[in-house]
N, C-alpha and C positions, 0 to 999 in steps of 0.2 A: 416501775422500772421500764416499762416501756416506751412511759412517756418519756422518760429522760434518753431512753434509745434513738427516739424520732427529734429530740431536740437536733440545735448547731453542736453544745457542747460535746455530746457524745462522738460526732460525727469526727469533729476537731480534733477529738481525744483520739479515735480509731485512728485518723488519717497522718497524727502524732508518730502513732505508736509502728504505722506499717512505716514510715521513712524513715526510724529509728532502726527497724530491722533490717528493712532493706542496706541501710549504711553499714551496719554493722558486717553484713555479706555481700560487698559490692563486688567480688569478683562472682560468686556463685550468683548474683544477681545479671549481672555482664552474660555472663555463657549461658544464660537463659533466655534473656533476649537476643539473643543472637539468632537465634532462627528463626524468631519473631520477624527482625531485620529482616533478613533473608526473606524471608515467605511474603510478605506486605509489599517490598520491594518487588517483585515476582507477580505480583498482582499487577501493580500500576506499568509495569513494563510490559506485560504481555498485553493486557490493554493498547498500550500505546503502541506496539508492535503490529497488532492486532487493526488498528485504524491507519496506519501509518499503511499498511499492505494494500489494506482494502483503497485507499484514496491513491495509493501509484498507481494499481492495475486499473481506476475508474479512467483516471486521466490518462493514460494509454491509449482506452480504449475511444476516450473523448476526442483523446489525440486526431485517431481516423475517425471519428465517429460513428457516434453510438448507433445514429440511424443510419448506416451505411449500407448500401448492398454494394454487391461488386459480383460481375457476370464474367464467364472465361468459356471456349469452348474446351472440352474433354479432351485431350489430346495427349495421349501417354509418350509420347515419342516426338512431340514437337507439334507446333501450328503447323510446319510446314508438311506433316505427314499425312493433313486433312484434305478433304478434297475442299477444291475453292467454296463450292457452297457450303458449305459447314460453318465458315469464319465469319465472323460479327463484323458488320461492316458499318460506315455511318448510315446507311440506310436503314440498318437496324435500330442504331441510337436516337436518329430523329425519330420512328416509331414509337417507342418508348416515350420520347420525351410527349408527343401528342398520343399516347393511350392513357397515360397516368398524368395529366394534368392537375387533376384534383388534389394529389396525396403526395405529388412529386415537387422537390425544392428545385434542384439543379441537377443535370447528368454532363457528363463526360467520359471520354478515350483515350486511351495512350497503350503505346506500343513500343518498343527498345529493342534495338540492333547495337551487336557489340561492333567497336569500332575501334582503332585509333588515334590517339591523339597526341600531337605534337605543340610542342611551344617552349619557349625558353631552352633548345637543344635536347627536350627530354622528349620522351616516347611513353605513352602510359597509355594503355585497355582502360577502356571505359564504356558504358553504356549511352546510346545519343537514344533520348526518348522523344516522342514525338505524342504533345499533348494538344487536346482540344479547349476553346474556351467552357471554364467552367472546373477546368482540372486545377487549378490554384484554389479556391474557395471550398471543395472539396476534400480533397489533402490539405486545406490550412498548412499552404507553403508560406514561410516566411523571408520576404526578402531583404538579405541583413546589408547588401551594397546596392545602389543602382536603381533600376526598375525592374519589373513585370513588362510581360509582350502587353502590347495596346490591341485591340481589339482586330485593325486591319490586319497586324500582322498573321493572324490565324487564316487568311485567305491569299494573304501573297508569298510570295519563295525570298523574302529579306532574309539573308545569309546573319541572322543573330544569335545567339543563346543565353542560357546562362548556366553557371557553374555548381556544382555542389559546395561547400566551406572549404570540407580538406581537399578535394580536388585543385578548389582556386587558391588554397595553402602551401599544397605541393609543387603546383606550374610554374605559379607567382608569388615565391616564399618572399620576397622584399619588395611588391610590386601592389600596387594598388589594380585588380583586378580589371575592372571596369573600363573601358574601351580598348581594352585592349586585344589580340588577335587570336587567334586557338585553330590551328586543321586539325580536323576531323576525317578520316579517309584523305578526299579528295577535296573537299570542303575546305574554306577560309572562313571559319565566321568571328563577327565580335562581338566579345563581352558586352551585355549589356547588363548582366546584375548578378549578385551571387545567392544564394539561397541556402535552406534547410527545411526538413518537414521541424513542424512544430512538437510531436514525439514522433518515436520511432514507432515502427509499426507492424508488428508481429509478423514481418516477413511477406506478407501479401501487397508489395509493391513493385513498381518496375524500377522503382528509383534505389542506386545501390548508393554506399559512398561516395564512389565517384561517376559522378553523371554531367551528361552534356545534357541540358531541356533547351529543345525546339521547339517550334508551331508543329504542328500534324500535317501542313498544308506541305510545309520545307522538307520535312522526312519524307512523303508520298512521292514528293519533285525528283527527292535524289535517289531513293531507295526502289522508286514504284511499288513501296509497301501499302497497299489499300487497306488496310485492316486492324482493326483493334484489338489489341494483344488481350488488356482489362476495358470492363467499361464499369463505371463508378455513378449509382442514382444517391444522391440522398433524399430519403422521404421526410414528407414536414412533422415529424416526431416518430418520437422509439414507437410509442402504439400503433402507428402505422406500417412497421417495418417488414411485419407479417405479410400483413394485404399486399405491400408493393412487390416484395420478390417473388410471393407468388405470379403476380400480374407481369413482373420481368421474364420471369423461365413463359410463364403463357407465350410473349409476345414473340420470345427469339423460340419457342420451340415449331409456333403457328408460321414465321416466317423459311423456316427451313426446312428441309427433309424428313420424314419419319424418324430416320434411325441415327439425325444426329443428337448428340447429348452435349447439353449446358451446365457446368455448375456454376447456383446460382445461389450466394451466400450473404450471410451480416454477420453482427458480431452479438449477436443475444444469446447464443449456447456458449460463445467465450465468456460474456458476461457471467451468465449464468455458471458456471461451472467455476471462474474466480471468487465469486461470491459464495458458493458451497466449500471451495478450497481453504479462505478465508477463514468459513464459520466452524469448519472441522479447526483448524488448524489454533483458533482462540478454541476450543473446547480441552484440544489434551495441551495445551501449557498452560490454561487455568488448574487444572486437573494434577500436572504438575507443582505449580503453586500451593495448592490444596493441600499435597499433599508433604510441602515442605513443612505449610505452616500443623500440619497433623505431628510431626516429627516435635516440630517448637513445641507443642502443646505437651507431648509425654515428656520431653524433657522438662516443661514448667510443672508437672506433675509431681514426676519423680526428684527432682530438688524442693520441690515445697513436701514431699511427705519426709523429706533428709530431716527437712526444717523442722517439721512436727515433732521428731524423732528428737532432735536435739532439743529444744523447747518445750519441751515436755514437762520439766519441772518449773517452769517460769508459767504455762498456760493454767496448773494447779494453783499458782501463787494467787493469778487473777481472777482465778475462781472463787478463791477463800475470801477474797479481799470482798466477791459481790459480782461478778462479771457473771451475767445470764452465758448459753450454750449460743443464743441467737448474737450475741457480740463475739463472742469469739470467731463463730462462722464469719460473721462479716467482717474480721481484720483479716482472717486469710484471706478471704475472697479478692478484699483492696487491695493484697499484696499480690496475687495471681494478675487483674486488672490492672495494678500499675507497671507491672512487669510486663505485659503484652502493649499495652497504653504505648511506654515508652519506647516500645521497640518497634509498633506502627510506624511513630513518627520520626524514628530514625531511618525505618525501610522506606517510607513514602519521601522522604528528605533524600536519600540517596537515589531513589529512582529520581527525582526534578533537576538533581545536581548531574545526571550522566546523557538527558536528556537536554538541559540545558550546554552539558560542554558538546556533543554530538552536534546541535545546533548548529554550534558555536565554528567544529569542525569543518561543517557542509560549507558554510558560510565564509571560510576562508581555503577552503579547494572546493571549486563551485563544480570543475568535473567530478564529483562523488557523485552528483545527480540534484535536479532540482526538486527536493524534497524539504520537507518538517516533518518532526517528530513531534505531534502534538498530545497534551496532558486532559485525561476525562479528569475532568472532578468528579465521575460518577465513580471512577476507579480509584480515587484517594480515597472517598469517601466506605466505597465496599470495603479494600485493604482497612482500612480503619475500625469497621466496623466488625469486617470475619476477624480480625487478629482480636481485639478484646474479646470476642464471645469465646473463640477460641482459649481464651486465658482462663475466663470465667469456667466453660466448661469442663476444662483438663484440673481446672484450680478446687475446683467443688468437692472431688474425693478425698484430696488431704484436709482441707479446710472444714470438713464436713468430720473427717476423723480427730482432728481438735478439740471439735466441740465436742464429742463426747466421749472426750476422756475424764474418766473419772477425780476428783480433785485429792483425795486421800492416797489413790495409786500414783497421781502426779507427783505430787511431792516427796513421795517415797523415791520417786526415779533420779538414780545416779547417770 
């Protein structure tokens, strides 16, 4: 008997006999998988949730960059409430640039006085920043009309700038921005290009929505501002980024006073703490998850011992007829596993289908953000795998009370 247990035929026979059942009770078979659905579905989304989180807040952070430092002097009440030595000045940043050769990419300055600006009859506050060579390639500014300042212009007073997007959307709503004229205070300068940073960037910039970018040389001219508001090192990678802002606060604290203070920052604790945000955050909606598919499970439970209850004199019939305890356990079992089976792939099919229309979404309103919702197959394949065990494990108590019902009591049963 056993060996005919281990044949095809028997198998064919079992897996007969559970699609007959299961036809027979397709709605109580439907509302059993339904939390299935649900729970497996729940899986592959939070997953995907879950890496979808963690690759925006990288690329934010890649945005400014990861090896970034960025120096400021302490000043609760304004730069201007410091005394002059205290303020970062380019004699400071050219220090820097020759202490840290080794471990240092690029450094730059900039500083932002709010101003007005006129053009096209309109009046708008804006910030007019005044950046050093090396501050584009740092902020990966991207310039989407025109050019970038050339190299001269960071040492001469050429009356140029350029625009932020909506700034040059706002001035020049029907106008092609680019040579065209903008005051500034007192200022006439021309467009020479329009820009945007390439992300946003958690607030630590001088650059708002709307901004006028100079040379550093043309703000000192008009402003006689000498002084760097930010100064921005990138080091030649993340692993370095320790050593260098150490070696930055060293430099600006050795050039200054005792009692001034510098903070002197990157973004490896913001990392760091996205990346713990992240891992908490995939642990309670897995857990979530878990806990739907725990629910599917007592329901697969408690409708398969309905089952038993009703079957009861059919499971005596196939006892009498020759059906060993170990066949009957494994026709419940197949009908616990094919109920969980089917409801995997209904939940994994509907998470690809919601992920896919989301795509789909992004992709025709591109201001939602420039993201993708991408699909682990590690996470189809988990969902697929916790939901059958799940079947199996909640399925085994009635499946298990089947078989040893007795076949004399069985048939007696009305």
């Amino acid at each position: 008997m056993k060996q005919a247990q281990n044949s095809a035929a028997f198998w064919s026979e079992t897996w007969g006999l559970t699609l007959q059942a299961l036809r027979v009770h397709k709605v109580r078979a439907a509302l059993a998988m339904l939390g299935v659905v649900i729970g497996s579905s729940c899986i592959v989304l939070v997953v995907t949730v879950a890496l979808t989180g963690r690759k925006y807040v990288l690329n934010q952070i890649e945005g400014i960059g990861a090896n970034l430092i960025y120096a400021y002097a302490a000043a609760p009440n304004g730069p201007e409430s410091l005394p002059r030595g205290d303020l970062i000045t380019p004699g400071d940043l050219q220090a820097i640039k020759e202490g840290i050769s080794n471990d240092l990419v690029n450094a730059a300055g900039g500083n932002a006085v709010s101003m007005t600006a006129y053009a096209n009859g309109q009046q708008r506050s804006v910030n007019l920043v005044g950046v050093t060579p090396g501050f584009r390639e740092i902020r990966h500014l991207q310039v989407l009309a025109g050019s970038y300042f050339v190299r001269d212009d960071f040492t001469s007073t050429n009356k140029i700038c350029l625009l932020t997007k909506p700034l040059a959307g706002r001035i020049f709503p029907h106008q092609n921005p680019v040579g065209q004229t903008v005051r500034v205070g007192e200022m006439d300068l021309t467009v020479i290009g329009v820009f945007q940073e390439r992300e946003t960037t958690l607030g630590a910039s001088e650059i708002i929505p709307e901004s006028v970018l100079v040379p550093f040389s043309l703000l000192h001219y008009y402003t006689s501002t000498d002084y760097y508001q930010n100064i921005y090192v990138q080091a030649s990678g993340v692993d370095a980024v320790p050593q260098v802002t150490n070696e930055v606060r060293s430099i600006l604290q050795m050039r200054h006073r005792a009692g001034a203070e510098y903070s002197v920052q990157n973004l490896m604790g913001v990392l760091q703490t996205a990346r713990d945000i992240a891992r908490a955050l995939t642990w309670v909606l897995l857990a979530i998850a878990l806990i739907a598919l725990t629910i599917s499970g007592i329901g697969i439970m408690n409708i398969m011992l309905v089952t038993v209850t009703e079957r009861t004199r059919e499971i005596g019939i196939l006892k009498a007829i020759g059906a060993t305890r170990e066949a009957i356990l494994y026709q419940f079992l197949l009908e616990a596993f094919t109920i969980s089976g089917v409801g995997a792939l209904g939940g994994i099919a509907i998470a690809v289908l919601l992920r896919t229309l989301v795509n789909f979404l992004i992709g025709v309103f591109p201001d939602i953000g420039n993201i993708t919702l991408p699909i682990s197959w590690v996470s189809v394949v988990l969902a697929f795998v916790v939901s059958c065990a799940t079947g199996l494990i909640f399925g085994f108590l009635p499946a298990n009370r089947a078989a040893r019902l007795q076949p004399i009591e069985s048939l007696r049963h009305e």
